[in-house]
N, C-alpha and C positions, 0 to 999 in steps of 0.2 A: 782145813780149819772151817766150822762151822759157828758163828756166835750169834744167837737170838734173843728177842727181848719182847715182851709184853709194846704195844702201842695202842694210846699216847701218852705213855709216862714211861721214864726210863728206870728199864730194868738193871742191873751190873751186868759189866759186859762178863762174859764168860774166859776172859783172859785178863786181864785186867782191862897210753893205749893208741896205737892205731884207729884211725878212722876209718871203721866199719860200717857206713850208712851204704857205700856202694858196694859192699861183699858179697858177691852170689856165692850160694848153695849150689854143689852140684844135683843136678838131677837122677835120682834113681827109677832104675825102670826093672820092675819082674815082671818075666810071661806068665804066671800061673798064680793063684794065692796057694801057699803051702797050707798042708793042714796043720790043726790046732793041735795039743794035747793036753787036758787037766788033770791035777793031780792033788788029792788033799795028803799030805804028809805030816811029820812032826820034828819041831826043831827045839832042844833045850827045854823040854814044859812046856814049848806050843805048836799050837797046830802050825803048820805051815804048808799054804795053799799055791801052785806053783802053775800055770801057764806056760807052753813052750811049742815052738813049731824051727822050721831049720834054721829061723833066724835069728829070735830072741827068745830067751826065759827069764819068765816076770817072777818075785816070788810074794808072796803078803802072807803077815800075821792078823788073821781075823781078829784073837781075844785081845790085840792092842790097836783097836781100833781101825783094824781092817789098813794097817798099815804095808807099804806099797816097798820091801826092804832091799831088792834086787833086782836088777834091769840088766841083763849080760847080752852083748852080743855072741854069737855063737861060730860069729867067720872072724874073730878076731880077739876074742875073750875081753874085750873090753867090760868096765864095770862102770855102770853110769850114774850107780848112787854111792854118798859116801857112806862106807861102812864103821861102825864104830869100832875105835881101837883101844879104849881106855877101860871100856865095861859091857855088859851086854845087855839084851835089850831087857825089860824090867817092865810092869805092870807100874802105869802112870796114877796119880789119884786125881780124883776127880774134879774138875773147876781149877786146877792147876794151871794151866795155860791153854794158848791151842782152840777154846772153843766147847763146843759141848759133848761133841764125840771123839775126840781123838784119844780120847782112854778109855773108852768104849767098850767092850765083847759084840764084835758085831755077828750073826749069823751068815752062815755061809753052808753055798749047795752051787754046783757046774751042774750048768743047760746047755747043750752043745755046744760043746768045744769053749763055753763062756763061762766066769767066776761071776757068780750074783753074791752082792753081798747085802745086807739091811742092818740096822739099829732103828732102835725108836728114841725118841728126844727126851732128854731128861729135865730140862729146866722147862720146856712146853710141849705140847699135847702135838707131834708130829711122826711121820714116818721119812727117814733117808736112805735111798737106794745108789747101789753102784754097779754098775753089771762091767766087766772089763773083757775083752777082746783081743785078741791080734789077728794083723790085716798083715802078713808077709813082715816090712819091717820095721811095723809100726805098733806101740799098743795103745787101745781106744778105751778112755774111761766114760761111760755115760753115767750122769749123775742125775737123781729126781728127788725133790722134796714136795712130800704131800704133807695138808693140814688135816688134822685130827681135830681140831677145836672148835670153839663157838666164838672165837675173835681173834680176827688180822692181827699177825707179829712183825715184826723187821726183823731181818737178817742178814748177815752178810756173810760169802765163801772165799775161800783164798783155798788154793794148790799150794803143796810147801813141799818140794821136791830140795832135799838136800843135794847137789850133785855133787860126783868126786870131779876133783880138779887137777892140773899142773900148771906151773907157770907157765906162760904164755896163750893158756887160752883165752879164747875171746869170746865178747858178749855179742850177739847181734842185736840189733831192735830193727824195726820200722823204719826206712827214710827219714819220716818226719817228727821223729824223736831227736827235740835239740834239746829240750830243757828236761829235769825229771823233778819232782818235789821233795824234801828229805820227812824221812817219817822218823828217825834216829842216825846219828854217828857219832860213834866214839871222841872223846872230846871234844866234839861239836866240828871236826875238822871242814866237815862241807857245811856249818848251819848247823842251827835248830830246829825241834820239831815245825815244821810248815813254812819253812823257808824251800828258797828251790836254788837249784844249781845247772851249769849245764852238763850236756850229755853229746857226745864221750866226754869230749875235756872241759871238766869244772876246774874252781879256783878254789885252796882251802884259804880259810881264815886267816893265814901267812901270806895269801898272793900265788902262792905257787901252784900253780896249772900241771893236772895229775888226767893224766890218759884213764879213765874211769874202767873202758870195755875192756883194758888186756890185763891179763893177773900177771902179780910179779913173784913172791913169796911168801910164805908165812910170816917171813921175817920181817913183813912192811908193819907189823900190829896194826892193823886198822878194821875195821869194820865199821859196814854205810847200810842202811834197810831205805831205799828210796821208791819212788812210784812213777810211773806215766800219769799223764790224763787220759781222756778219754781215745782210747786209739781206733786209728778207721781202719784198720789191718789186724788182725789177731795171730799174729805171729813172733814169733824170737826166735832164739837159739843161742847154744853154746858149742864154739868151734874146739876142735884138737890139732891143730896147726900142723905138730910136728906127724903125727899121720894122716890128718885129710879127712877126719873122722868128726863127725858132728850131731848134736841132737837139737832135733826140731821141734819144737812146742807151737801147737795151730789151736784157736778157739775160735768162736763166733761172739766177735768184740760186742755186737747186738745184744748179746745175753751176759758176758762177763767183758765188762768195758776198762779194766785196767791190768795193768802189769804189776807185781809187786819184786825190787831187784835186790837180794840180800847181799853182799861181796864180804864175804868173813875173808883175811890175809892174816887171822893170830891175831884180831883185837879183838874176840869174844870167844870162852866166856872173861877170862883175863889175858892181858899180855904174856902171861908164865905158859899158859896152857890152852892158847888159840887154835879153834880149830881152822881149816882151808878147806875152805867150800863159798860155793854160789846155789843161790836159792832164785828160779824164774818162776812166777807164782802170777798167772793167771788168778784176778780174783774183783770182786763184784765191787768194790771203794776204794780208795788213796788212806787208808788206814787198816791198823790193826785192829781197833778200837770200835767194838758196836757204838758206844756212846758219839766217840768221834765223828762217827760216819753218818749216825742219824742228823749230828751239829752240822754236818755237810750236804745233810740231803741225798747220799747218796749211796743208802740202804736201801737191800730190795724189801719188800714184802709181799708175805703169807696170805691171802684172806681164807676164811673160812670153807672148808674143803678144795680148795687149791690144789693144781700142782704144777710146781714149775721142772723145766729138765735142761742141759747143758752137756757141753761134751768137753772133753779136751783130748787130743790126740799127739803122740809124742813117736816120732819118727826118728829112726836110728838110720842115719847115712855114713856109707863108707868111706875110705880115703880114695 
């Protein structure tokens, strides 16, 4: 998700458990990086650009925003995004939600063994690059935004990785994630917007102390979209308990200073028809909201021929 705004006056934003603090990660070790392979192909009416070496195949839809649709491991066919079951993927309109490019046509060409992808900014005068990677059994997205303009914008990024889930897995954070702030929950179970709770185990609104990090079921109806503050570690993950299987999200807190943590269990989009999934969203504020996050100081900005660049890296560990 990308959303920008003209500064200094504001623009519309473009959108509108187990205690896991001491859970290590096993460590994976390869003797060799495998090689890459790219491939542009076509799925349903789109193109579909595909990434693959012995140990993972990535796959992205460019014309819907250079969206990121599969992540499979390859030594165990694990599937680490959630896949949609109800409909298929569909051409977004524009200013819908999400930002400024995520309904996008982005451009796309492979440079060794690499997916480059670009779009230009609709609502301001810039250029957004993605070039993606795998390193054996990790894929690497580096991201750059240059300014095209004659005056500094604010901005703000978030990662919005839907991942498939089962009950029992678990969220990891940083050691020193005890509290998180709430950005929305469903019937306010943890709070209101800009209240906080803690982390793993908060209290809802009834008193009752709810294990945050481990999923239970669809059938809990809830859904929380919560934040970190600013973290000294850019790390997380989401464990798979019952195989030992885990995916690691790494950033450079320096450049993207928050976590954003969605926990859907069947209370969005309604109770009848919730979906189950977790969303770990490296991302630049403690909101969703350009407006918000200017209100908080804690948009980046653009100035005039600029360029900023960021990475995030997502590591697939076995059981």
């Amino acid at each position: 998700m990308l959303h920008s705004a003209q500064r200094p006056r504001f623009a519309r934003s473009m959108s509108a458990r187990t205690v896991l603090l001491t859970y290590k990660l096993k460590p994976c070790t390869l003797p060799r990086m495998v090689e890459t392979r790219a491939e542009i192909l076509s799925s349903a009416g789109f193109r579909l650009v595909q990434l693959a070496n012995d140990c993972l195949v990535a796959s992205f839809l460019p014309e819907l925003g250079a969206k990121m649709t599969s992540l499979k491991s390859t030594s165990t066919d694990r599937e680490f995004l959630l896949q949609p079951s109800d409909r298929p993927y569909r051409p977004a309109k524009y200013g819908a939600d999400h930002g400024d490019l995520w309904s996008t046509a982005w451009q796309c060409h492979t440079s060794d063994g690499e997916l480059c992808f670009e779009a230009q900014g609709r609502s301001l005068p810039y250029a957004f690059r993605k070039r993606v990677r795998l390193e054996n059994n990790a894929i690497v997205l580096r991201y750059e935004i240059e300014s095209a303009g004659s005056s500094e914008f604010a901005f703000l990024w978030s990662a919005h990785p839907l991942l498939a889930v089962e009950p029992g897995c678990r969220i990891v954070l940083p050691n020193d994630v005890s509290r998180v702030s709430v950005g929305w929950s469903r019937e306010e179970r943890l709070g209101k917007c800009g209240d906080s709770c803690g982390w793993p185990v908060a209290h809802t609104k009834d008193g009752t102390a709810v294990d945050l990090s481990t999923l239970t079921t669809v059938n809990a109806r809830t859904a929380d979209k919560l934040f970190t503050s600013r973290l000294p570690k850019g790390e997380c993950a989401l464990t798979y308990p019952h195989t030992g299987e885990a995916l690691v999200l790494r950033f450079d807190p320096a450049l993207v200073p928050h976590l954003g943590i969605w926990i859907c269990q069947g209370g969005w989009p309604s109770p009848d028809c919730g979906h189950f999934t977790v969303a770990l969203e490296p991302c630049t504020a403690r909101s969703d909201s350009l407006r918000e996050a200017i209100d908080m100081s804690e948009c980046d900005v653009l100035r005039p021929g600029e360029k900023k660049a960021w990475e995030l890296r997502l590591e697939v560990r076995a059981g």
